[in-house]
DSSP file (Angstrom, degrees, kcal/mol; ACC not computed):
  #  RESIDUE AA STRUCTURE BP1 BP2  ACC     N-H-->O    O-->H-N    N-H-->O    O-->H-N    TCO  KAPPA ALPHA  PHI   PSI    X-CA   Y-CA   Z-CA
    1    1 A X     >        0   0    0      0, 0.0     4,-1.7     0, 0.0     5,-0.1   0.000 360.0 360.0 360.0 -32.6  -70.0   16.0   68.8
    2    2 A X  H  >  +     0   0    0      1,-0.2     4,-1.7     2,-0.2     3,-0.2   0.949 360.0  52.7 -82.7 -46.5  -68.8   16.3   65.2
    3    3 A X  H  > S+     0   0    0      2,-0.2     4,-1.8     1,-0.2    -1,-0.2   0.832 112.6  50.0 -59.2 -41.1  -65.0   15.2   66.7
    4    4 A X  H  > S+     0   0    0      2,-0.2     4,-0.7     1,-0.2     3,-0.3   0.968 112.3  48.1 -45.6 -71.9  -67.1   11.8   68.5
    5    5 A X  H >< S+     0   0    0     -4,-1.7     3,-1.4     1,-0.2    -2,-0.2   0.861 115.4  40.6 -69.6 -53.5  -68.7   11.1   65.3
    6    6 A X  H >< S+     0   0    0     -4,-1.7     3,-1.7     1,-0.3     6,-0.2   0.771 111.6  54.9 -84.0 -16.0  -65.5   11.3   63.3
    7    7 A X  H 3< S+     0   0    0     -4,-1.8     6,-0.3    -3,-0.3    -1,-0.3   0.603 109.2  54.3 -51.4 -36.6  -63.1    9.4   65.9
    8    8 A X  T << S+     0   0    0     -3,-1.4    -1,-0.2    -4,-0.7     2,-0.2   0.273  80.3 135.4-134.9  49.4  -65.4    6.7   65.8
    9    9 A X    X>  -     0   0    0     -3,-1.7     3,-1.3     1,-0.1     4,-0.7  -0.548  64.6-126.8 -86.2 151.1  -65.8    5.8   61.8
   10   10 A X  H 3> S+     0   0    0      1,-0.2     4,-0.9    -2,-0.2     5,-0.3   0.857 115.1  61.1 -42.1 -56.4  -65.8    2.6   60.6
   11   11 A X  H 3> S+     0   0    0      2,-0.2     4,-2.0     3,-0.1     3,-0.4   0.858 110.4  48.1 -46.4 -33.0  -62.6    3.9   58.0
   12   12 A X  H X> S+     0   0    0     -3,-1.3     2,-3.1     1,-0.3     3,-2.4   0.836 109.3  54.9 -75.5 -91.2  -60.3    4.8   61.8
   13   13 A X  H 3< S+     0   0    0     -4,-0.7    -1,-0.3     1,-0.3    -2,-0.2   0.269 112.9  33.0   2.3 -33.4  -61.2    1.6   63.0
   14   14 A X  H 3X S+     0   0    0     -2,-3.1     4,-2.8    -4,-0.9     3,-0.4   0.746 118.1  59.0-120.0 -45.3  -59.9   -0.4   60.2
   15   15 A X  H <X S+     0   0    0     -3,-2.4     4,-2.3    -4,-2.0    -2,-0.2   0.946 114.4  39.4 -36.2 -58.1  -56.9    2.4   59.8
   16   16 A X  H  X S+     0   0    0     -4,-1.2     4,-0.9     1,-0.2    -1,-0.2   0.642 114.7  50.1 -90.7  -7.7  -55.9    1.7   63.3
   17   17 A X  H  > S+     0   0    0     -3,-0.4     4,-2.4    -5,-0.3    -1,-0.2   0.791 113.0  48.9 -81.2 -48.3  -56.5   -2.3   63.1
   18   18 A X  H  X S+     0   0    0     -4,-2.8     4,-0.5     2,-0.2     5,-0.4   0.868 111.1  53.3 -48.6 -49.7  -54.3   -2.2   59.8
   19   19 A X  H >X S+     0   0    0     -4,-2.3     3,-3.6    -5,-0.2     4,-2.9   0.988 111.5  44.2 -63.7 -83.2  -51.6   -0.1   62.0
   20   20 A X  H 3X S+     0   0    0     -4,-0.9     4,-1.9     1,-0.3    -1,-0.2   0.877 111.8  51.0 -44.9 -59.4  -51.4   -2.6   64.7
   21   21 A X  H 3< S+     0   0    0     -4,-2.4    -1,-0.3     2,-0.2    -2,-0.2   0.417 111.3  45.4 -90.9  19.0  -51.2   -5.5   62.6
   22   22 A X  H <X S+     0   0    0     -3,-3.6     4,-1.4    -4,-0.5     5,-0.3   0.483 113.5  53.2-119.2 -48.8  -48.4   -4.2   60.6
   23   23 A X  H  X S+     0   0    0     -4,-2.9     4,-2.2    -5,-0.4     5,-0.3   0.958 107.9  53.5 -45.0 -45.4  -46.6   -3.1   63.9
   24   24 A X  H  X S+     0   0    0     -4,-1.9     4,-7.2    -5,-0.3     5,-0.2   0.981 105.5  49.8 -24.7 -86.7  -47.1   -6.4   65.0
   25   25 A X  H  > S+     0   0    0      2,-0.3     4,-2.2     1,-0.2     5,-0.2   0.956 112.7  46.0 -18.0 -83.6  -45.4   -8.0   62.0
   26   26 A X  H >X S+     0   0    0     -4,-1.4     4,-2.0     1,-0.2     3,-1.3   0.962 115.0  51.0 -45.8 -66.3  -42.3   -5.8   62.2
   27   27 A X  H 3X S+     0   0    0     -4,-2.2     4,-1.1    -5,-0.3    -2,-0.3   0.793 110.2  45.7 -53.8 -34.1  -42.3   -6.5   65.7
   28   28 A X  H 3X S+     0   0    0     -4,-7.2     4,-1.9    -5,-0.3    -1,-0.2   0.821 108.7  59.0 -51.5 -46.4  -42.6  -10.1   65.2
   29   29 A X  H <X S+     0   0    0     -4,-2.2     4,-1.7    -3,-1.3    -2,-0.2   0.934 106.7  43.8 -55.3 -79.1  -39.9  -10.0   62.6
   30   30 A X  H  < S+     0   0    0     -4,-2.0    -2,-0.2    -5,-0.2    -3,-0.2   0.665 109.6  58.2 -67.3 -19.8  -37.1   -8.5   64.8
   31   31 A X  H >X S+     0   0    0     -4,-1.1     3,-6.6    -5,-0.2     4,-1.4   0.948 113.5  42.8 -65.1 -69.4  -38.0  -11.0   67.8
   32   32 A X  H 3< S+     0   0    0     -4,-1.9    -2,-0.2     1,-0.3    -1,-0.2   0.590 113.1  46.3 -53.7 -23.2  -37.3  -13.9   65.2
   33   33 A X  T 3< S+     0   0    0     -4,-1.7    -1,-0.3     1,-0.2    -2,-0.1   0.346 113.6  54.0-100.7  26.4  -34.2  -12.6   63.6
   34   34 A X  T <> S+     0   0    0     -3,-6.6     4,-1.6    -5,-0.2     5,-0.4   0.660 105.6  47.6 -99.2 -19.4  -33.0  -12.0   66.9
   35   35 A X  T  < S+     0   0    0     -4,-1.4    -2,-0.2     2,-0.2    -3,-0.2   0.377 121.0  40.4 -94.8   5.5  -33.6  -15.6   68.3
   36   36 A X  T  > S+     0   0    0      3,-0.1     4,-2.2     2,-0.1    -1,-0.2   0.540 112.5  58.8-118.5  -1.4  -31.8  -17.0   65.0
   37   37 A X  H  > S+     0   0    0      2,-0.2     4,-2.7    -3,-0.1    -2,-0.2   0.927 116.2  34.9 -84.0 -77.3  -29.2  -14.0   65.4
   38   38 A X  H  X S+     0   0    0     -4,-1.6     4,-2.2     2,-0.2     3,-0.5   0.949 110.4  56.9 -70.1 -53.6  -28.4  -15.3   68.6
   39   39 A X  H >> S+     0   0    0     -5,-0.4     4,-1.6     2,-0.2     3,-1.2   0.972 106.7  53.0 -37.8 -73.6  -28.8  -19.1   68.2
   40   40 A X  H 3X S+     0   0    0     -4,-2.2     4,-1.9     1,-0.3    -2,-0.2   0.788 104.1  60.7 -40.4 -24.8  -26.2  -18.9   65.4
   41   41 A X  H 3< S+     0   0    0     -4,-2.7     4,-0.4    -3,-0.5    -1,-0.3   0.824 108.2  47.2 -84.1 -17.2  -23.7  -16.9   68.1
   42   42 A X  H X<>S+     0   0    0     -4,-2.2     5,-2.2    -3,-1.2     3,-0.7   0.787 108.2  48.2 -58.1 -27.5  -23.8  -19.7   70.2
   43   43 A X  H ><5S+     0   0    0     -4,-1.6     3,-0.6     1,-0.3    -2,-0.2   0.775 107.3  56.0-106.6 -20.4  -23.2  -22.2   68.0
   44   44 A X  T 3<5S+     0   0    0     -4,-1.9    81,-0.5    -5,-0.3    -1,-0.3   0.645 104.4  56.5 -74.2  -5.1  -20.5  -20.3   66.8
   45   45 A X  T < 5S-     0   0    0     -3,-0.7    -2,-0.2    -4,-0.4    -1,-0.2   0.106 123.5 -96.6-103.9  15.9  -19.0  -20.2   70.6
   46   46 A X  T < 5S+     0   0    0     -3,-0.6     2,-0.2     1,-0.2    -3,-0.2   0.614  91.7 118.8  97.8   1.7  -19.0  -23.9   70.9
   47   47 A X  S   <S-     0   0    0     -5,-2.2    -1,-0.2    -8,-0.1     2,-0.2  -0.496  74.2 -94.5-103.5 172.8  -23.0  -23.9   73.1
   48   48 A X    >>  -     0   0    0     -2,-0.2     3,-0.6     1,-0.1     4,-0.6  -0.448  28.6-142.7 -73.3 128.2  -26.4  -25.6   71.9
   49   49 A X  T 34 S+     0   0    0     -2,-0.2    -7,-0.1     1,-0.2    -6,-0.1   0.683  97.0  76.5 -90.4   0.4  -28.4  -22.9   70.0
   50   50 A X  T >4 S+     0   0    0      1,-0.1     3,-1.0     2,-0.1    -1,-0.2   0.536  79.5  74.0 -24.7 -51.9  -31.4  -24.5   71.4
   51   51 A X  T <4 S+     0   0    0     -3,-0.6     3,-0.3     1,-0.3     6,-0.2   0.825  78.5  67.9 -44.2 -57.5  -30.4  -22.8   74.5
   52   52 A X  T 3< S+     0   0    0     -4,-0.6     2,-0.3     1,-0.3    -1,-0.3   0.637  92.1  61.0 -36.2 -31.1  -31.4  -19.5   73.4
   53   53 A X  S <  S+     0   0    0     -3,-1.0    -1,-0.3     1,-0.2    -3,-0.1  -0.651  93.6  87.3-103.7  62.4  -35.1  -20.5   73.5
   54   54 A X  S >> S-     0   0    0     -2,-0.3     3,-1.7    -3,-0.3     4,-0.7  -0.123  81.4-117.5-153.0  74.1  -34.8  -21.3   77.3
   55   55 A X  T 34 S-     0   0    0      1,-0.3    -2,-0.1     2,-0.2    -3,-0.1   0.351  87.4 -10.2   7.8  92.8  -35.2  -18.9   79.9
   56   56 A X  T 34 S+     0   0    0      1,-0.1    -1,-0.3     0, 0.0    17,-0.0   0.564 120.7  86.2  68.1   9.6  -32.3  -17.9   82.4
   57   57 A X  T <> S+     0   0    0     -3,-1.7     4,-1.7    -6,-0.2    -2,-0.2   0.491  87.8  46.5 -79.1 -29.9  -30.6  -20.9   80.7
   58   58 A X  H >X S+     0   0    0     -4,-0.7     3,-1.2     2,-0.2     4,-0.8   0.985 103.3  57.1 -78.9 -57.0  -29.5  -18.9   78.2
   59   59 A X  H 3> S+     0   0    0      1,-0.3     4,-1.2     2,-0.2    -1,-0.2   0.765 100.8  69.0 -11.5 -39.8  -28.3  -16.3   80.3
   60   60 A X  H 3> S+     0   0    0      1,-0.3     4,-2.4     2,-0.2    -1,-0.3   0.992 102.1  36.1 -57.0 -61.8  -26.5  -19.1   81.5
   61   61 A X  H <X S+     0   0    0     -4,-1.7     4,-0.9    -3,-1.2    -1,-0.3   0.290 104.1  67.6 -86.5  17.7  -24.2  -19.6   78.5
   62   62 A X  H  < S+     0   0    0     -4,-0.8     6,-0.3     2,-0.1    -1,-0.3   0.771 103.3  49.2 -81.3 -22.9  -23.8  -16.2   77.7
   63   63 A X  H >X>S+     0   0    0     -4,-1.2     5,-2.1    -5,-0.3     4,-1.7   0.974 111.4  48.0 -60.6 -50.9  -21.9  -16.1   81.0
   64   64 A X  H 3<5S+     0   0    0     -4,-2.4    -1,-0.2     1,-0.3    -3,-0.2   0.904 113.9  49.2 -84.3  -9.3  -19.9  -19.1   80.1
   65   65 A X  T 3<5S+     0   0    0     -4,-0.9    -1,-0.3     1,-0.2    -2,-0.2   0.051 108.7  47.4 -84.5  42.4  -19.1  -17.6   76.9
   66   66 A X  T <45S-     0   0    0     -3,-1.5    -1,-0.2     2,-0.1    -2,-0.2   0.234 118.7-117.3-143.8 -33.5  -18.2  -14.7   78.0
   67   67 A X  T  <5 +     0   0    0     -4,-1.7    -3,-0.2     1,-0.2    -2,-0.1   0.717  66.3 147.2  80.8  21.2  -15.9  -16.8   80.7
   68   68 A X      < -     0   0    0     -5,-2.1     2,-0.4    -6,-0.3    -1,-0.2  -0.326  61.0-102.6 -67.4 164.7  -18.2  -15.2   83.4
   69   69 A X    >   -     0   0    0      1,-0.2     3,-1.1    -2,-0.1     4,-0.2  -0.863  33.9-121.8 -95.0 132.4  -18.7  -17.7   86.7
   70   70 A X  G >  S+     0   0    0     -2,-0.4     3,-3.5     1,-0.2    -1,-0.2   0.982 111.2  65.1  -6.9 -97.1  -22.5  -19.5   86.4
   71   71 A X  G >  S+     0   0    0      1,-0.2     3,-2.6     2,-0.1     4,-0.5   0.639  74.0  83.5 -51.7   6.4  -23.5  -18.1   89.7
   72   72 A X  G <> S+     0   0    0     -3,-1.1     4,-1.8     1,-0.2    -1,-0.2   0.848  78.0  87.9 -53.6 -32.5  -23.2  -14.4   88.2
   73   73 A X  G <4 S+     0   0    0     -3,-3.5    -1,-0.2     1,-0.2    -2,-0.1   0.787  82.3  45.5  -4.3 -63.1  -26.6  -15.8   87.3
   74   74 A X  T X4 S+     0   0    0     -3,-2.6     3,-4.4    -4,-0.2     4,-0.3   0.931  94.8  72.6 -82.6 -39.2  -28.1  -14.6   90.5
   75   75 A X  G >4 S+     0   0    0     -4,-0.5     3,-0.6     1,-0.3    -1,-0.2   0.632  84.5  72.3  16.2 -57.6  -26.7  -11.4   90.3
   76   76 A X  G 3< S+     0   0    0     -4,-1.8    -1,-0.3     1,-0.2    -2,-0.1   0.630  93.2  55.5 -57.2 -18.2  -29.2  -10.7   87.5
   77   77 A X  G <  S+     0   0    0     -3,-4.4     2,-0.9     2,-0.1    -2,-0.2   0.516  82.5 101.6-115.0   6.6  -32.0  -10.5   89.9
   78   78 A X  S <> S-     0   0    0     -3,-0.6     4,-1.7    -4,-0.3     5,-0.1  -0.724  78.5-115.8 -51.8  95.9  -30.5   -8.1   91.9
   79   79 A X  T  4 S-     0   0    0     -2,-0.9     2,-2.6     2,-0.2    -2,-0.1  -0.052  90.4  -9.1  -3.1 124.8  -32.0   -4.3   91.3
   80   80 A X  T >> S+     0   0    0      1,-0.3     3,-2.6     4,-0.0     4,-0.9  -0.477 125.8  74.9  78.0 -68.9  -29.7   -1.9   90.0
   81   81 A X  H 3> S+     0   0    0     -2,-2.6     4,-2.0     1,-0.3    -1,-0.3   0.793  90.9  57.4 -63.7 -28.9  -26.9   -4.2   90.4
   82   82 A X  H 3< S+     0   0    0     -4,-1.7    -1,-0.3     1,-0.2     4,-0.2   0.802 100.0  56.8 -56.7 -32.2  -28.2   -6.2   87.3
   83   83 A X  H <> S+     0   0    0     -3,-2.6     4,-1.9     2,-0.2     3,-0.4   0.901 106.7  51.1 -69.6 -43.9  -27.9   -3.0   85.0
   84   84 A X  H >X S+     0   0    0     -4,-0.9     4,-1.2     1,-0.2     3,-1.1   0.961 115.8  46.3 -50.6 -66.0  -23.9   -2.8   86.2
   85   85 A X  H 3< S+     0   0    0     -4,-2.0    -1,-0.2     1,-0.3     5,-0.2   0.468 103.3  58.2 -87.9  21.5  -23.6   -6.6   85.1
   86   86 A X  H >> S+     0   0    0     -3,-0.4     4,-2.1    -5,-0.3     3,-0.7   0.948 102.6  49.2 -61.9 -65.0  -25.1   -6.5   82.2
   87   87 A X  H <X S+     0   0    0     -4,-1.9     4,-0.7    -3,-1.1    -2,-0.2   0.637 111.3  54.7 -55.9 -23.9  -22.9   -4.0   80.8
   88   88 A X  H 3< S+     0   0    0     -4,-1.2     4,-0.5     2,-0.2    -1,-0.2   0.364 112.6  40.3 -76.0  -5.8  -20.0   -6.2   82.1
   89   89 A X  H <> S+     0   0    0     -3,-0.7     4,-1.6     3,-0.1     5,-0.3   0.690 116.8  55.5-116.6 -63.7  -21.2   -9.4   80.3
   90   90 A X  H  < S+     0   0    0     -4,-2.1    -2,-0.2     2,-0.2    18,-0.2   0.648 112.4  38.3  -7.7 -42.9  -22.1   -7.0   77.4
   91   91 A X  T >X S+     0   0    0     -4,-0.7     3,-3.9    13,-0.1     4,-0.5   0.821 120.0  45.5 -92.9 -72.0  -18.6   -5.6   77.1
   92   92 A X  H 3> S+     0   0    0     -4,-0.5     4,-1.6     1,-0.4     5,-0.3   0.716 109.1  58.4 -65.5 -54.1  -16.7   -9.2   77.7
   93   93 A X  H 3< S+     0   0    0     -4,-1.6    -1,-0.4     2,-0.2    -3,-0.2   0.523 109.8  44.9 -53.3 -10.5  -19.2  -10.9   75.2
   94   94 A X  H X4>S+     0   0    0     -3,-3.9     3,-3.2    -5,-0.3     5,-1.8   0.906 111.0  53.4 -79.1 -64.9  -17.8   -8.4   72.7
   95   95 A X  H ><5S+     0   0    0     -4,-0.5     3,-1.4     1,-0.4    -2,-0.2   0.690 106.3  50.2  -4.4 -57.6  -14.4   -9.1   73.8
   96   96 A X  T 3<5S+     0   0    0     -4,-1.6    30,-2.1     1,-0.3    -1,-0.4   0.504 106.7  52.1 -89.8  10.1  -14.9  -12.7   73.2
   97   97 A X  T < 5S-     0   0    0     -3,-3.2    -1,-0.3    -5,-0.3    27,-0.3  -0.216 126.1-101.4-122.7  18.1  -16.3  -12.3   69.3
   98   98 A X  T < 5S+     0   0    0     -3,-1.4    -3,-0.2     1,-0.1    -2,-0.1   0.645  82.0 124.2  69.9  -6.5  -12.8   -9.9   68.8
   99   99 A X      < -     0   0    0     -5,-1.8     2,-0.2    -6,-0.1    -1,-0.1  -0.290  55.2-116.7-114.4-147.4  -14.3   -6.5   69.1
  100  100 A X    >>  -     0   0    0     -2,-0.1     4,-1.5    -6,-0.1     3,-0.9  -0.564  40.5 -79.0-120.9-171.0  -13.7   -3.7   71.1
  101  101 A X  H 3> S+     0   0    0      1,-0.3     4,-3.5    -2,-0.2     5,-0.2   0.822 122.6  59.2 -50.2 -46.7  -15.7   -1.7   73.8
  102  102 A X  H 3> S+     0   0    0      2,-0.2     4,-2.0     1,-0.1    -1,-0.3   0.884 104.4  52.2 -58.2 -44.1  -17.8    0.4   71.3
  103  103 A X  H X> S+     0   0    0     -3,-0.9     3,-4.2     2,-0.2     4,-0.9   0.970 114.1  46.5 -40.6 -79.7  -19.4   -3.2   69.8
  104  104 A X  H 3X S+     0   0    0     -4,-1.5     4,-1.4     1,-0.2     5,-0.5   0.828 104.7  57.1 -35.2 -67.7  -20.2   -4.0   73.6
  105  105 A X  H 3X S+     0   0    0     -4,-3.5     4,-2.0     2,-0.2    -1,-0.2   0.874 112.0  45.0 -26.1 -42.7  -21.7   -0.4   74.2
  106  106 A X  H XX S+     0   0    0     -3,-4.2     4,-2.1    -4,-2.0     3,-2.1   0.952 113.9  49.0 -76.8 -55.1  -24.2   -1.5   71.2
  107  107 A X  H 3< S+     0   0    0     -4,-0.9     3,-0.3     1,-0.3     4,-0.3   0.698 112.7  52.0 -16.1 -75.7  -24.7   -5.0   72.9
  108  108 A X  H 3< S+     0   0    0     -4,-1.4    -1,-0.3     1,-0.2    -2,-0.2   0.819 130.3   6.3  12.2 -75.5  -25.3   -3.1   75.7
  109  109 A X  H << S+     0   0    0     -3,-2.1    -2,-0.2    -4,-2.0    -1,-0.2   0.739 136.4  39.6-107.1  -9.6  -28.1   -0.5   74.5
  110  110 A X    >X  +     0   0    0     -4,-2.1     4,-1.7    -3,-0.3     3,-1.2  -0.291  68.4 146.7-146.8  22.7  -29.0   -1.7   70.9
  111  111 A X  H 3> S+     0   0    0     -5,-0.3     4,-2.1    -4,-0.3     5,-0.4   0.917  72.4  67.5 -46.5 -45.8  -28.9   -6.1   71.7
  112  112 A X  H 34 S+     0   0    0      1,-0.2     4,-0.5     2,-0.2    -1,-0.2   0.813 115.3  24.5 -25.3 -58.2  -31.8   -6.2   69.0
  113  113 A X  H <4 S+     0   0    0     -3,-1.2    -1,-0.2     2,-0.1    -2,-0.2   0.608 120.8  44.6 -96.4  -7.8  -29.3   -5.3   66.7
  114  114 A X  H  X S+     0   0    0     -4,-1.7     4,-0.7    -3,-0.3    -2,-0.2   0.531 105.0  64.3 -92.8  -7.1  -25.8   -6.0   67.5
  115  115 A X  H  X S+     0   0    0     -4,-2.1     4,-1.6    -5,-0.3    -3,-0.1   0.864 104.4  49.5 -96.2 -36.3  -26.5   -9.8   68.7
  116  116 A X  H  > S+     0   0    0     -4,-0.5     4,-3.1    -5,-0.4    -1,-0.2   0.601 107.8  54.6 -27.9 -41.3  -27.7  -10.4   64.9
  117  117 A X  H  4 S+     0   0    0      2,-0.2     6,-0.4     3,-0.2     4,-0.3   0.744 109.4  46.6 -83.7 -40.4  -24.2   -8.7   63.7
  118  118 A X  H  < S+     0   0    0     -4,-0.7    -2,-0.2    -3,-0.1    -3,-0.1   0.720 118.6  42.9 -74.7 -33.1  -22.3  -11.3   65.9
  119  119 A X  H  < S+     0   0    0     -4,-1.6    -2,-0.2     1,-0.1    -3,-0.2   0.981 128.3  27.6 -61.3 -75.0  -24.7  -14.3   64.4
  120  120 A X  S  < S+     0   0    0     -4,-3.1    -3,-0.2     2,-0.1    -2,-0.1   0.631 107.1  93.6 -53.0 -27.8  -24.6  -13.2   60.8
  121  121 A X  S    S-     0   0    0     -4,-0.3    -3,-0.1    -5,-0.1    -4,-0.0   0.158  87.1-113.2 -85.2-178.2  -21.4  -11.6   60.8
  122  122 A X  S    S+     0   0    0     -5,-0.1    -1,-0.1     2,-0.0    -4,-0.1   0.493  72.9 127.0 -96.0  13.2  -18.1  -12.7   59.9
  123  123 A X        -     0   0    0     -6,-0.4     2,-0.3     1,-0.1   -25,-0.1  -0.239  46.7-154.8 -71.1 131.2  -16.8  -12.2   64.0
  124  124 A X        -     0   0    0    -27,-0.3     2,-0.6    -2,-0.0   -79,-0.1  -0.808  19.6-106.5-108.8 166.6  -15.1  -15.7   65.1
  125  125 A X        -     0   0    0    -81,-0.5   -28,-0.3    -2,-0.3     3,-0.1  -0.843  33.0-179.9 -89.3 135.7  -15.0  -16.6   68.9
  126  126 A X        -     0   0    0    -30,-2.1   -29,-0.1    -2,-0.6     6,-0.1  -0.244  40.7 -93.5-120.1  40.4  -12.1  -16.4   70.3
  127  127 A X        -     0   0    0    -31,-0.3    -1,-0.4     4,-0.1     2,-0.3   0.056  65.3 -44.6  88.7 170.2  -12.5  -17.5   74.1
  128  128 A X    >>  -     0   0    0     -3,-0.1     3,-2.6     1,-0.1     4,-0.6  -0.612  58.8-108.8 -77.4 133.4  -13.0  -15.3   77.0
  129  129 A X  G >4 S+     0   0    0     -2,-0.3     3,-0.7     1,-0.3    -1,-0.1   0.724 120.4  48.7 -43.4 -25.9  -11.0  -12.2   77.2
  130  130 A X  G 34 S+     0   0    0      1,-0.2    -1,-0.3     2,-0.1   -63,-0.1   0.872  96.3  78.2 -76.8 -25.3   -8.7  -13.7   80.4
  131  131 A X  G <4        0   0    0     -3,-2.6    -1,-0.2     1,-0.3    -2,-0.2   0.638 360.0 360.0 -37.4 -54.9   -8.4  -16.7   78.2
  132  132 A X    <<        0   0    0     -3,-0.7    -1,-0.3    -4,-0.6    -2,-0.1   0.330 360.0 360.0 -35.4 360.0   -5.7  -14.8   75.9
């Protein structure tokens, strides 16, 4: 009873309201400097940075900067098979920003933070890897 009582003071309540709305915050934080993260790497590949706020449109131009075919598109809503090309638009979208396979790997597992590094950063586009 004494564990009841203390589980459900006012001071946890407010603890755990505080907690959430400062997770929030943070969480809030990383969506938005990923959506400006990412806008700017479009715009630095020659696409609308607009795009980025559009559902499975953006997807779209990471494929063509990446020098993937559009209908790889569908591909994405395949099971399993989506994880494979993921990592395959993931490595060539490193590829086309000039770095090598380990960049992609974070693209890949870490996008939160590597897609930011490709906005901010000092990485030029340089075409799609066949491009060369």
């Amino acid at each position: 009873m004494i564990i009841t009582l203390a589980q459900n003071s006012p001071g946890n309540s407010i603890a755990i309201a505080i907690g959430g709305l400062v997770f929030g915050l943070i969480y809030l934080s990383i969506i938005v400097l990923l959506i400006v993260g990412a806008w700017k790497m479009f715009v630095k590949a020659g696409q609308p940075g607009w795009g980025v706020l559009i559902p499975f449109f953006n997807l779209y131009l990471v494929l063509k900067i990446c020098g993937r075919p559009g209908w790889w598109l569908i591909l994405f809503f395949v099971p399993i098979l989506n994880i494979a090309f993921s990592c395959i638009v993931s490595l060539d979208l490193a590829k086309s920003f000039g770095k090598g396979i380990g960049f992609g790997i974070g693209l890949f597992f870490l996008n939160f933070i590597f897609i930011p590094i490709l906005g901010f950063g000092s990485a030029e586009y340089e075409g799609p890897a066949g491009a060369y």
